[in-house]
C-alpha positions as a Markdown table, in Angstrom:
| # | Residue | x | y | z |
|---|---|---|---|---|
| 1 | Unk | 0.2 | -11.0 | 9.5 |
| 2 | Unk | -2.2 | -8.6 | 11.0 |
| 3 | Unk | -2.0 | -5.0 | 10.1 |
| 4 | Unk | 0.3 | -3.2 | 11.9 |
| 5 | Unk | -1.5 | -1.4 | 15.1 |
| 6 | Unk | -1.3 | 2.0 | 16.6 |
| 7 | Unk | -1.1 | 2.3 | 20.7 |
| 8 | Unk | -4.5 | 3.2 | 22.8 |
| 9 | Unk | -2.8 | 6.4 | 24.4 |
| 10 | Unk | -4.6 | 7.9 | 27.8 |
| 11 | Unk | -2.3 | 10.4 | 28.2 |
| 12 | Unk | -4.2 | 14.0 | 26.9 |
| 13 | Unk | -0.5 | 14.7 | 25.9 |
| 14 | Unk | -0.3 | 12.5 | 23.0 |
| 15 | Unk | -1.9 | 14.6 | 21.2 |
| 16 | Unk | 0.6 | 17.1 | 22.0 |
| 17 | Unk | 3.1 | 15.1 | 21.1 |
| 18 | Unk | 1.7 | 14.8 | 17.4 |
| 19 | Unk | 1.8 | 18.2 | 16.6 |
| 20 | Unk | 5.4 | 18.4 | 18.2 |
| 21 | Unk | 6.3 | 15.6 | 16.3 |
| 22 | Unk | 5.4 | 17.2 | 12.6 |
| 23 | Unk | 6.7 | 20.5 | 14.0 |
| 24 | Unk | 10.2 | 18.6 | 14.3 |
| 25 | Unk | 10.0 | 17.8 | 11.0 |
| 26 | Unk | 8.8 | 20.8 | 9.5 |
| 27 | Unk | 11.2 | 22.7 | 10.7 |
| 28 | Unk | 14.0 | 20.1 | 9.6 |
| 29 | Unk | 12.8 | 21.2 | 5.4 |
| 30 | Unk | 12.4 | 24.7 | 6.3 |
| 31 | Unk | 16.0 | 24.7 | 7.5 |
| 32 | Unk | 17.5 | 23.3 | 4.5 |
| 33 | Unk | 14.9 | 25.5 | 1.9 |
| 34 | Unk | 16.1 | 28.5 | 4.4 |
| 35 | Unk | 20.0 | 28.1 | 3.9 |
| 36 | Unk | 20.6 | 26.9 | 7.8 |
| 37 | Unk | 23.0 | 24.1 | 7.5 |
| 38 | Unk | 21.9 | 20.4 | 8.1 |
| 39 | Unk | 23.9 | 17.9 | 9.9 |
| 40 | Unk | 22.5 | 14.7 | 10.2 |
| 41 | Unk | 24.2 | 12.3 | 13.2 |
| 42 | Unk | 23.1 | 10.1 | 15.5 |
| 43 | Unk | 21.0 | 10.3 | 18.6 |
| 44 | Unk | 22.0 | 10.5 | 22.3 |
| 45 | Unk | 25.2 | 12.0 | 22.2 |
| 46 | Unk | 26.5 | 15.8 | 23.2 |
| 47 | Unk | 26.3 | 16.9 | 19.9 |
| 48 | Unk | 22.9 | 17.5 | 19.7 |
| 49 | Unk | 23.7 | 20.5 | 21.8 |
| 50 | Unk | 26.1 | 21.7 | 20.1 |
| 51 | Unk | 23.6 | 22.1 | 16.9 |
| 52 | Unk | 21.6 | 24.4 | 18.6 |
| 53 | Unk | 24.1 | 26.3 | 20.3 |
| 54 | Unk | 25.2 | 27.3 | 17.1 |
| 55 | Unk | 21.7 | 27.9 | 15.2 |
| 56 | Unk | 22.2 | 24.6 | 13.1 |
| 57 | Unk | 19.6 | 21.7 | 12.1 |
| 58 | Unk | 20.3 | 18.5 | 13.7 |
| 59 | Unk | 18.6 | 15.3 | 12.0 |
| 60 | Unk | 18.3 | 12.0 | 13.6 |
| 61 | Unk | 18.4 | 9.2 | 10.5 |
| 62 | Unk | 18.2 | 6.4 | 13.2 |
| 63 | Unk | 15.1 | 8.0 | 14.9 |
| 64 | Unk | 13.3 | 8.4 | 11.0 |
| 65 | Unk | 13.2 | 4.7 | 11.3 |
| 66 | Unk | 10.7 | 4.5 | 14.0 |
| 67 | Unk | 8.4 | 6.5 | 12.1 |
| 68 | Unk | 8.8 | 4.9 | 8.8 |
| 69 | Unk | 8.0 | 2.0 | 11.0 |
| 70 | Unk | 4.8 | 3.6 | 12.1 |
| 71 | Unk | 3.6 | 5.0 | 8.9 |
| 72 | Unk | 4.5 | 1.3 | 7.1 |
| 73 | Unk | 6.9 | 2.8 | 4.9 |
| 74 | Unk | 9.2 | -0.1 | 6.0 |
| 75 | Unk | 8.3 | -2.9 | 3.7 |
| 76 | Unk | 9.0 | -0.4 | 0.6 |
| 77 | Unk | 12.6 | 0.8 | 2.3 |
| 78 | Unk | 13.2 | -3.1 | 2.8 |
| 79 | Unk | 12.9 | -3.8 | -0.6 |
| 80 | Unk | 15.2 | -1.3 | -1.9 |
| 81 | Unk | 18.3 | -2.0 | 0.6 |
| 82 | Unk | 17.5 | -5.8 | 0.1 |
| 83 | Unk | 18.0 | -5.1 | -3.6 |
| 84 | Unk | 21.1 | -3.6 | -3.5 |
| 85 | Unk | 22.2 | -6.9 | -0.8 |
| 86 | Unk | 21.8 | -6.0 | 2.4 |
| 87 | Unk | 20.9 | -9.3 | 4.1 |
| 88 | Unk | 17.6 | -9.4 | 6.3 |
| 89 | Unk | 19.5 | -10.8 | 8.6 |
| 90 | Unk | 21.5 | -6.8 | 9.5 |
| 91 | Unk | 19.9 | -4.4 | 11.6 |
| 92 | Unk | 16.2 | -2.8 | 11.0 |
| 93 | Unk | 17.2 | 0.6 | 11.0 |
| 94 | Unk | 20.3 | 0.1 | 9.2 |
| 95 | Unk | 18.0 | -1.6 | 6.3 |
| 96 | Unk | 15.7 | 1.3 | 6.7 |
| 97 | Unk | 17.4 | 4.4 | 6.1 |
| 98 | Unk | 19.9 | 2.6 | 3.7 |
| 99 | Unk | 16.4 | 1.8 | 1.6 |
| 100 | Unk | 15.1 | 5.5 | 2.3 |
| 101 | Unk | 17.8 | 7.5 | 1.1 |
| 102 | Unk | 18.7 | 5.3 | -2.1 |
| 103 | Unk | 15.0 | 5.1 | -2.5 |
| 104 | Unk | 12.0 | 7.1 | -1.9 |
| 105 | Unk | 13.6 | 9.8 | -0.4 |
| 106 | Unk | 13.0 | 12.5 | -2.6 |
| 107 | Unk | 8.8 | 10.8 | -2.6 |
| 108 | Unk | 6.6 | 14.1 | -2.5 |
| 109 | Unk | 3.9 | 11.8 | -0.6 |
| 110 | Unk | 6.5 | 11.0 | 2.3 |
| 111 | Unk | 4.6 | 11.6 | 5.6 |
| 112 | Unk | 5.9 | 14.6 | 7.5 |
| 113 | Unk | 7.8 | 15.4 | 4.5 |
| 114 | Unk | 10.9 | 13.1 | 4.6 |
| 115 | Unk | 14.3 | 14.4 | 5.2 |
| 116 | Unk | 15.9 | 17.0 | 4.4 |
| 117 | Unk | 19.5 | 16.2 | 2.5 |
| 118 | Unk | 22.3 | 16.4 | 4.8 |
| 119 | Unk | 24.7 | 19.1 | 4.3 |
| 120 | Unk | 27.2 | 17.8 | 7.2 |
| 121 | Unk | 27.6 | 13.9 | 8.3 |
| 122 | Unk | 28.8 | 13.4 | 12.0 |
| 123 | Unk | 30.0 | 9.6 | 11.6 |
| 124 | Unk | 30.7 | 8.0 | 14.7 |
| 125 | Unk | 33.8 | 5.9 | 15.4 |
| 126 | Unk | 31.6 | 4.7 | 18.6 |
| 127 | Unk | 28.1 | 2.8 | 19.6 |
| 128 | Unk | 26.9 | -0.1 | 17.8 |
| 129 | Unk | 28.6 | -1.7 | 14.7 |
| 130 | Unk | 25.3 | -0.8 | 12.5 |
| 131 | Unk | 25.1 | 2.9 | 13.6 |
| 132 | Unk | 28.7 | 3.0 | 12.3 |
| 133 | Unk | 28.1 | 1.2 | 9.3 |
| 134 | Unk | 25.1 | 3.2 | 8.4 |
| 135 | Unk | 26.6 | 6.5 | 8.2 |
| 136 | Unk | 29.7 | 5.4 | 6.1 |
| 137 | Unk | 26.8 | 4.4 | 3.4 |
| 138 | Unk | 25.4 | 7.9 | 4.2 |
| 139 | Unk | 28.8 | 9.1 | 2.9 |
| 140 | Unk | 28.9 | 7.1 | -0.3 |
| 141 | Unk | 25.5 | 8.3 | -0.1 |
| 142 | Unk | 25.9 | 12.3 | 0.4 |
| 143 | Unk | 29.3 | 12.5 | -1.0 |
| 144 | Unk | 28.8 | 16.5 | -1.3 |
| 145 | Unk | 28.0 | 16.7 | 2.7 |
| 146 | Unk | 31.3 | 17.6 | 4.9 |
| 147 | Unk | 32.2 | 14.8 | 7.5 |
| 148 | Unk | 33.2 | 15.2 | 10.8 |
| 149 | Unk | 34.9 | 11.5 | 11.6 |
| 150 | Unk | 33.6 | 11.4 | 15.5 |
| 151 | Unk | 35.9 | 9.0 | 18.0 |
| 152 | Unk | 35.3 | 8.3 | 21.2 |
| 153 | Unk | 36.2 | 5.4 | 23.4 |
| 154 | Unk | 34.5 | 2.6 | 23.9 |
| 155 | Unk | 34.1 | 2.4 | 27.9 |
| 156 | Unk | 31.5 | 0.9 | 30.1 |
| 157 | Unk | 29.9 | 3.4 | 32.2 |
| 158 | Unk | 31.1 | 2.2 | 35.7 |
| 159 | Unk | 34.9 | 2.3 | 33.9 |
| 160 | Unk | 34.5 | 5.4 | 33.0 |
| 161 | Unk | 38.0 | 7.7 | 34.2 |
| 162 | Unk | 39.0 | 11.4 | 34.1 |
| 163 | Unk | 40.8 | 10.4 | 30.7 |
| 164 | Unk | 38.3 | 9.4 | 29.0 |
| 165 | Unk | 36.4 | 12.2 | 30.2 |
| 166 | Unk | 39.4 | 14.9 | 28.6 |
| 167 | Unk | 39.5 | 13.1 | 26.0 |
| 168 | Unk | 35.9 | 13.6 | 24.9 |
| 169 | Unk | 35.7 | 17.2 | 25.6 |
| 170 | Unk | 38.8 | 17.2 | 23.2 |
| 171 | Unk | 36.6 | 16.0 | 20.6 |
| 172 | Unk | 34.0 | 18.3 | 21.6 |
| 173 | Unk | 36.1 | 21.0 | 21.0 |
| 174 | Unk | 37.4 | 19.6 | 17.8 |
| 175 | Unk | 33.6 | 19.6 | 16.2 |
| 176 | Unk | 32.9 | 22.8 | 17.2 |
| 177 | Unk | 36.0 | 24.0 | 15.2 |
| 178 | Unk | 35.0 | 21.9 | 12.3 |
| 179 | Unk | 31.2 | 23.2 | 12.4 |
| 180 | Unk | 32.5 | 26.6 | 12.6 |
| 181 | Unk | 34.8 | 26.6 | 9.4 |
| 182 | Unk | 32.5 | 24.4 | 7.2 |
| 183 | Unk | 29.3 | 26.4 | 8.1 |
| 184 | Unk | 30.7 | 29.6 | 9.0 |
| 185 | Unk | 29.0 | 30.3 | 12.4 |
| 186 | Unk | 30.9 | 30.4 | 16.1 |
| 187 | Unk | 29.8 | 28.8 | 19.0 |
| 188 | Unk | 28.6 | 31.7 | 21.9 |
| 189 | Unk | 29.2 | 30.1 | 25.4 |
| 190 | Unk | 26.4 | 31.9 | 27.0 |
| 191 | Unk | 24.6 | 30.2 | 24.7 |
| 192 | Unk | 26.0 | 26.9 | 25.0 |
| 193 | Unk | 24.9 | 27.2 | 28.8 |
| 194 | Unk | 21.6 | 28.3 | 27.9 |
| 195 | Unk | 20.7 | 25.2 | 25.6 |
| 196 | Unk | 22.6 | 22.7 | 28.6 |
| 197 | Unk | 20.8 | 24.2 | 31.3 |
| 198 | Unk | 17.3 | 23.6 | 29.0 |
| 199 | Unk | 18.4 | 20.1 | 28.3 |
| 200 | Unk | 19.4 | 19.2 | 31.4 |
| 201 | Unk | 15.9 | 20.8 | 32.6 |
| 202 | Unk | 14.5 | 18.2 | 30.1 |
| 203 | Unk | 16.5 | 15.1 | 32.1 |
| 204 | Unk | 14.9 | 16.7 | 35.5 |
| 205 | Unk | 11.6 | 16.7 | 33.6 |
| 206 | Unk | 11.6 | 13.1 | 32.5 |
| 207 | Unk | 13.1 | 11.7 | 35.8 |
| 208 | Unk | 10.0 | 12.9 | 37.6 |
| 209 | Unk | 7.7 | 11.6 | 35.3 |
| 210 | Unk | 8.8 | 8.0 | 35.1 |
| 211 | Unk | 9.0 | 8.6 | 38.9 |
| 212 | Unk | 5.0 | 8.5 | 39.1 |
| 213 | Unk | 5.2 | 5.3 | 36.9 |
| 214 | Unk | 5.8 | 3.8 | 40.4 |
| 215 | Unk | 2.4 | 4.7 | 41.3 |
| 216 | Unk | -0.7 | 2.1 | 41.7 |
| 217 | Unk | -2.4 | 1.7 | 39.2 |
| 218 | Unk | 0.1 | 3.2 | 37.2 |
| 219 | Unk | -1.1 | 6.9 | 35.6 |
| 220 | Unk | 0.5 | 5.9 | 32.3 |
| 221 | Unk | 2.0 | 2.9 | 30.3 |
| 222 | Unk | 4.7 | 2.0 | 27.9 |
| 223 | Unk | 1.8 | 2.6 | 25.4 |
| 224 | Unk | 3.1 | 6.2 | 25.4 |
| 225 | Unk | 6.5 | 5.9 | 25.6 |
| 226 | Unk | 6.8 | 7.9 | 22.0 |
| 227 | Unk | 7.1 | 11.0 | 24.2 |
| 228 | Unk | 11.0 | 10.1 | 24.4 |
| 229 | Unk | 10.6 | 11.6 | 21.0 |
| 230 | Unk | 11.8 | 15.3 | 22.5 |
| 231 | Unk | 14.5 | 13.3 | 24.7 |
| 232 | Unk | 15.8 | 12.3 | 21.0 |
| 233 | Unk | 15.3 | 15.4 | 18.6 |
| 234 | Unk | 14.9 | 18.1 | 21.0 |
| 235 | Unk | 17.2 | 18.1 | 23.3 |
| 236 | Unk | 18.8 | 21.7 | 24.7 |
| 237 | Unk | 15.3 | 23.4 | 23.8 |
| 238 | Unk | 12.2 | 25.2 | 25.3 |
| 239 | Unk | 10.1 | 23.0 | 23.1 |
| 240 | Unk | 10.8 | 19.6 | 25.0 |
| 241 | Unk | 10.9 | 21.9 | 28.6 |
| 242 | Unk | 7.7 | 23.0 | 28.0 |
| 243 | Unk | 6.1 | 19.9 | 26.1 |
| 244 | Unk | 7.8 | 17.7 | 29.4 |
| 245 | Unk | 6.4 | 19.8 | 31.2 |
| 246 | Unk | 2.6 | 19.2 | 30.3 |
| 247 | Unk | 3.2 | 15.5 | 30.2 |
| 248 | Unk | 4.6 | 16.1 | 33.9 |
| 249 | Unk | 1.5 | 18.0 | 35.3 |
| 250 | Unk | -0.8 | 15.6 | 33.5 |
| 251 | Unk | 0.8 | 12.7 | 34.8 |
| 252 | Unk | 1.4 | 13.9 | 38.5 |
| 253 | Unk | -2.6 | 15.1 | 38.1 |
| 254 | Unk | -3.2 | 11.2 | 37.0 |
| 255 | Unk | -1.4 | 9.9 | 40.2 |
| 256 | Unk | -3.0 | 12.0 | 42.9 |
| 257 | Unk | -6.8 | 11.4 | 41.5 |
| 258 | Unk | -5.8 | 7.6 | 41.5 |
| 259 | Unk | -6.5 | 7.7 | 37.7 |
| 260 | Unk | -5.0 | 4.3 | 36.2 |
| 261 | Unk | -3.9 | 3.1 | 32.5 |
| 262 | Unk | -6.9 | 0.6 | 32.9 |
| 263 | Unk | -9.8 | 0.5 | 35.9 |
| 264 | Unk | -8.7 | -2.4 | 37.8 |
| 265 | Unk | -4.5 | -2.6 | 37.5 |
| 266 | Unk | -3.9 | -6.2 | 38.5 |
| 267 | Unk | -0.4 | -7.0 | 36.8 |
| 268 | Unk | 2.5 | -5.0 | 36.9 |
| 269 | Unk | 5.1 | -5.9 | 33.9 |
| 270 | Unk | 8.4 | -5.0 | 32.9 |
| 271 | Unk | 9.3 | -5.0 | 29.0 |
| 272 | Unk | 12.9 | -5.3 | 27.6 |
| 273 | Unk | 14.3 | -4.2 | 24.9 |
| 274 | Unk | 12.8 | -1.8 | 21.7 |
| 275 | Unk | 9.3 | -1.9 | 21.3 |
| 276 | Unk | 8.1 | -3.2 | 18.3 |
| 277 | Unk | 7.3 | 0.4 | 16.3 |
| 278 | Unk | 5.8 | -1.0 | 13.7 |
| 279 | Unk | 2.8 | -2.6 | 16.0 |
| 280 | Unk | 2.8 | -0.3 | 19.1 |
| 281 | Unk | -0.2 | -1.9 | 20.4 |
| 282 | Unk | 1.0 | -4.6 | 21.8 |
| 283 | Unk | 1.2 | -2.8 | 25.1 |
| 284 | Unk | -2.5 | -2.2 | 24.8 |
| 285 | Unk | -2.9 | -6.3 | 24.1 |
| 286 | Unk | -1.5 | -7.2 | 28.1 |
| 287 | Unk | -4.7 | -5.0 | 29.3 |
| 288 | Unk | -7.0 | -7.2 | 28.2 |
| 289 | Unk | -5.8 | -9.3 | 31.1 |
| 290 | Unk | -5.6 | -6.6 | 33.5 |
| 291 | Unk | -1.7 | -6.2 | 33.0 |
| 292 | Unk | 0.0 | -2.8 | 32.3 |
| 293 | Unk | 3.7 | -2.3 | 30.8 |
| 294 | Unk | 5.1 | 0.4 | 33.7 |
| 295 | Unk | 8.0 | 0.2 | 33.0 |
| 296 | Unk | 10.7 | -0.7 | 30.3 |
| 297 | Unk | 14.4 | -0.5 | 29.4 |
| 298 | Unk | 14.8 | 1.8 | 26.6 |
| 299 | Unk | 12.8 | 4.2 | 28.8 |
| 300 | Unk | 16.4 | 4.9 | 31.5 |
| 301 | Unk | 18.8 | 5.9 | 28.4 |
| 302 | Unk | 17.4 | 9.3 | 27.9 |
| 303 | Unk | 18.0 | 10.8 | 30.9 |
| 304 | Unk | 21.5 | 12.0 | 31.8 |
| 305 | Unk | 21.9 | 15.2 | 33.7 |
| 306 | Unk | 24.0 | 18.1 | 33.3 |
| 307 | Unk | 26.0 | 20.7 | 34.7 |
| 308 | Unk | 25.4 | 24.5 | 33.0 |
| 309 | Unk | 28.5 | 25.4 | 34.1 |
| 310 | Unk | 30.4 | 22.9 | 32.7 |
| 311 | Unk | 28.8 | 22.0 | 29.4 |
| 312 | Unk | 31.6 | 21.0 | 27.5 |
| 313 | Unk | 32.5 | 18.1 | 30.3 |
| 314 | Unk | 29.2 | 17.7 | 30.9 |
| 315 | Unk | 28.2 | 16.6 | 26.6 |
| 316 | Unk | 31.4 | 14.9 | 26.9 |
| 317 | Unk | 30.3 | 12.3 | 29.9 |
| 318 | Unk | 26.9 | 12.3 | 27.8 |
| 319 | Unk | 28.7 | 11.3 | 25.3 |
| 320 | Unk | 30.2 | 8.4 | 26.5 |
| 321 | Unk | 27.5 | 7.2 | 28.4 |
| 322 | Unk | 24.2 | 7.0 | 26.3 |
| 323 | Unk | 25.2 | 4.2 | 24.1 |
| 324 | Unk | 26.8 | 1.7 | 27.0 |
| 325 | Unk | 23.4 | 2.4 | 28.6 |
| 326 | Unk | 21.9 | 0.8 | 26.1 |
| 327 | Unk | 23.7 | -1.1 | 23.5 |
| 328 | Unk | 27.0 | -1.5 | 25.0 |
| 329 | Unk | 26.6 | -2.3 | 28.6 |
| 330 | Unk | 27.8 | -5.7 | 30.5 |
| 331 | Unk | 25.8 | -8.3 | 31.0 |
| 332 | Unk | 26.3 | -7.6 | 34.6 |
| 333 | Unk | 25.1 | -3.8 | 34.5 |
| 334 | Unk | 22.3 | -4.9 | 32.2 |
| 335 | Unk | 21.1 | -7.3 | 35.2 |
| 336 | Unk | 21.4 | -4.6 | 37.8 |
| 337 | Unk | 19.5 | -2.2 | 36.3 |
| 338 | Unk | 16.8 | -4.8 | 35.4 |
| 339 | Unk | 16.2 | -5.9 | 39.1 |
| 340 | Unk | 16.4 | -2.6 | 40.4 |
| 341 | Unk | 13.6 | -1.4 | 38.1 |
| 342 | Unk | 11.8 | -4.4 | 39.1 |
| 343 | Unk | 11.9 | -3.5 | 43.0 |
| 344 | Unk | 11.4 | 0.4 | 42.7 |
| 345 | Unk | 8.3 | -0.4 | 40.0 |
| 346 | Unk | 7.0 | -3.9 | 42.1 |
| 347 | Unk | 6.9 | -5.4 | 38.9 |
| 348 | Unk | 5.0 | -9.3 | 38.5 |
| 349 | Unk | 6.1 | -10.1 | 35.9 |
| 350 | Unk | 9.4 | -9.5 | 33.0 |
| 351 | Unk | 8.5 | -9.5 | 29.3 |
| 352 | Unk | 11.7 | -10.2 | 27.3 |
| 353 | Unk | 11.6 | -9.1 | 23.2 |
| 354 | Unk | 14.5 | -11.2 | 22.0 |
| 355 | Unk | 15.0 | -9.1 | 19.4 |
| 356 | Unk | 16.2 | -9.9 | 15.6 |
| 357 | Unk | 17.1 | -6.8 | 14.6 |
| 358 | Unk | 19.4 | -5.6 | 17.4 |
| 359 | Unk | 21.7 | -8.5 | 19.1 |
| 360 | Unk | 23.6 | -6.5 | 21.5 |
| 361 | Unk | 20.4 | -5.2 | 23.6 |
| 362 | Unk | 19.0 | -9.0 | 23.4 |
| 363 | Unk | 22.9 | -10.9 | 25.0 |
| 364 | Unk | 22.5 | -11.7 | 28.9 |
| 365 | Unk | 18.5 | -12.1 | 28.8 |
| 366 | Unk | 18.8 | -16.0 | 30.2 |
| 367 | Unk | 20.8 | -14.2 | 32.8 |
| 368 | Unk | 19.3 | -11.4 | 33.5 |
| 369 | Unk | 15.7 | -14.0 | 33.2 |
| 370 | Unk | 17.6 | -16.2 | 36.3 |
| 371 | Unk | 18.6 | -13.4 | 38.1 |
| 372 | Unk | 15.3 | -12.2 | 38.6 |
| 373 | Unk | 13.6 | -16.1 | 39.4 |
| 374 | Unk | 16.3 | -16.4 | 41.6 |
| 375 | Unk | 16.9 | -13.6 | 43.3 |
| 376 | Unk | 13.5 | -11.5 | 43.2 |
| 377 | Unk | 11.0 | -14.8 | 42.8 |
| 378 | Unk | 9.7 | -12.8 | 39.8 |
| 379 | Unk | 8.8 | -14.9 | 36.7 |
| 380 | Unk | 9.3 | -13.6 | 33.1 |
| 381 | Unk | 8.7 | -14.7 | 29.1 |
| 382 | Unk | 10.3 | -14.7 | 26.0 |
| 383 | Unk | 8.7 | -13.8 | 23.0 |
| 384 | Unk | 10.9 | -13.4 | 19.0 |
| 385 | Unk | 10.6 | -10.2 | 17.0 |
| 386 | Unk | 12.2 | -7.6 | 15.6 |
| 387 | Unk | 11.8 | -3.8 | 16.5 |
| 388 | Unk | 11.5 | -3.1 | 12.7 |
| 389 | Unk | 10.7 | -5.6 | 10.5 |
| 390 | Unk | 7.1 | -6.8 | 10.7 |
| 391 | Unk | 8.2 | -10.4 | 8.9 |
| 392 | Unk | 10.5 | -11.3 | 12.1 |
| 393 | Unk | 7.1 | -11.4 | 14.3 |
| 394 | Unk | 4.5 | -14.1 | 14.8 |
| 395 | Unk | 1.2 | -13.0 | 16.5 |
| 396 | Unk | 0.1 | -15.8 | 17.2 |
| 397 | Unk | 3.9 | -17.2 | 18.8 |
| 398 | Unk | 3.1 | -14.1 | 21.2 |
| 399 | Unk | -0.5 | -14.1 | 21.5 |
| 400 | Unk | 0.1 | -17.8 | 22.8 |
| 401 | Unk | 2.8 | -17.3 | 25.3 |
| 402 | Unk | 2.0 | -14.1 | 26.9 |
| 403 | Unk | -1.8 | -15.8 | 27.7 |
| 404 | Unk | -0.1 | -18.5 | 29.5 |
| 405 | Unk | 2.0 | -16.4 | 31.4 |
| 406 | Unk | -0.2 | -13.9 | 32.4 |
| 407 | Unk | -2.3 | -16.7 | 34.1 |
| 408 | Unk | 0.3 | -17.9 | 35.5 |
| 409 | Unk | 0.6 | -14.9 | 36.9 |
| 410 | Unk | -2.9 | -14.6 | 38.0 |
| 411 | Unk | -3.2 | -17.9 | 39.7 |
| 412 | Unk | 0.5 | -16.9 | 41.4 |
| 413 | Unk | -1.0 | -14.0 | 43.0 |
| 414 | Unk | -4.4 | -16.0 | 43.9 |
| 415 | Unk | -6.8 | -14.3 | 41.4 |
């Protein structure tokens, strides 16, 4: 297997994103050294808010994996959850952080300086089955850390009902009381309106710039899509405003000069599923054909807007959405939101990661792969890996059948 490879980035930005990366982290230890509570959770969901509403440190254990990905800590974290019998067969990330935190989590070399120890647990009663799983190890784990037993229902997002919605701000309202009598602090609701209105100014943000993804050539790729990292971890703060907010003026700069991902943008692919963190450059490997990755799945979950003045019902609908966007939708929904992409973004060609690690996103791809022959005449490939674990990939399985599709594609379009 070939050494795991970083993305070539255009974007001026990602170097931005770097020092807003470790800054996230930083401020994560200085937090717990400083006596602010921690809560660790996981992403996309209205809590995330809530945390810094009320001046407390949120930490994303699911979103460490990616970077333990990147900086090949995986293999190591592997061994340890492996060891203690967790199957290769389970989820990536659940492998991961399991490994980390009974393992080399207290490493003074850790990159960015690890993770703080959690001193609340939001464990969700919702998403995907490993999310839940992983958190009630994190309890066995952190027995000293309060828990907050999170429910909410499990609803696709076009069944969705007023119920569901009042029942979510119930539970809302139910962990701001737990937060304020385990940590002592009160939720103001000027506040809470304040960090809404910057989140949802975040969503606004990253609408726009996947809007100028449509763009030909395309100003950026799916080589950069690490700047979701704010949509993750910084949600409700100036920092992602403002960071977004470069990335926009950069992009929408890129667009009007004409400025592409590569000189001469011949291909226009789709990717679904995760990307493979550990070996981002395989976005950078379609160029070499004169193929750019504009657009992808995992890109549309981060994006849900909000309503200032009603932030309580507003986290509550984010709530129940973000996960059926991406690991709980239908079949059906899946394939609509495929082929729209695929019009709005007039995409060639469909890459599909059937992916190891994480079953749910990978169900419906034959459909959703005859859908779009059928009723878009666009052609697509299948490639195996795993979003996490570097052993699950062959490079020369995907080497082989993305060169044959993309001239395929090529001789289709009469180049």
């Amino acid at each position: 297997m070939e050494k795991a490879k970083k993305s070539t980035k255009r974007l001026a930005a990602a170097k931005e994103l770097n020092r807003v990366v470790g800054e996230y982290y930083l401020e994560c230890a200085a937090a717990k050294d400083a006596g602010t509570p921690v809560g660790w959770m996981p992403p996309m969901n209205g809590a995330i808010e809530i945390f810094y509403a009320m001046d407390l440190q949120p930490v994303f254990p699911e979103n460490w994996s990616p970077v333990c990905a990147a900086f090949g800590l995986t293999p190591k974290n592997f061994e340890v959850s492996e060891n203690m019998g967790y199957s290769r067969d389970l989820c990536g990330y659940l492998r991961n952080i399991i490994g980390y935190v009974n393992g080399p989590m207290t490493d003074p070399d850790t990159p960015l300086g690890g993770l703080p120890a959690p001193d609340v647990l939001l464990s969700p009663g919702g998403g995907c089955v490993p999310v839940m799983k992983i958190f009630h190890a994190l309890e066995r784990r952190f027995p000293e850390a309060k828990v907050f037993k999170a429910d909410l229902p499990q609803v696709a997002v076009e069944e969705i009902r007023p119920h569901h919605v009042e029942y979510a701000v119930g539970e809302m309202q139910r962990l701001i009381d737990f937060l304020s009598e385990v940590t002592g602090r009160t939720l103001d609701p000027d506040r809470l309106k304040e960090v809404v209105a910057l989140s949802d100014q975040a969503c606004a943000l990253w609408d726009e710039i996947m809007t100028f993804r449509r763009f030909v050539p395309a100003p950026f790729s799916a080589a950069e899509i690490g700047i979701m990292f704010v949509m993750v971890t910084r949600q409700g703060t100036r920092t992602a405003v403002d960071f977004l907010t470069t990335v926009r003026d950069e992009v929408r700069a890129r667009a009007a000069a004409g400025i592409g991902v590569i000189p001469d943008e011949k291909l226009r692919l789709f990717w679904d599923n995760i990307p493979l963190w550990y070996n981002m450059g395989l976005f950078n490997y379609f160029e070499r054909a004169n193929a750019v990755v504009v657009a992808e799945t995992y890109s549309a979950a981060w994006s849900l807007r909000l309503d200032p003045e009603k932030p309580l019902e507003s986290l509550a609908m984010k709530s129940l959405q973000s996960y059926p966007l991406v690991s709980c939708v239908s079949i059906e929904k899946r394939k609509e939101l495929v082929l729209k992409a695929c019009k709005e973004y007039a995409i060639d060609g469909v890459v599909f990661h059937r992916n190891k690690s994480c079953v749910p996103i990978s169900l419906g791809q034959m459909d959703i792969r005859r859908a779009l022959e059928t009723e878009l005449g666009i052609p697509s490939v299948i490639f195996d890996a795993d979003h996490m674990d570097a052993r699950n990939f062959s490079t020369a399985q995907f080497q082989t059948r993305v060169d044959a599709f993309l001239e395929m594609l090529h001789q289709r379009k009469g180049r």
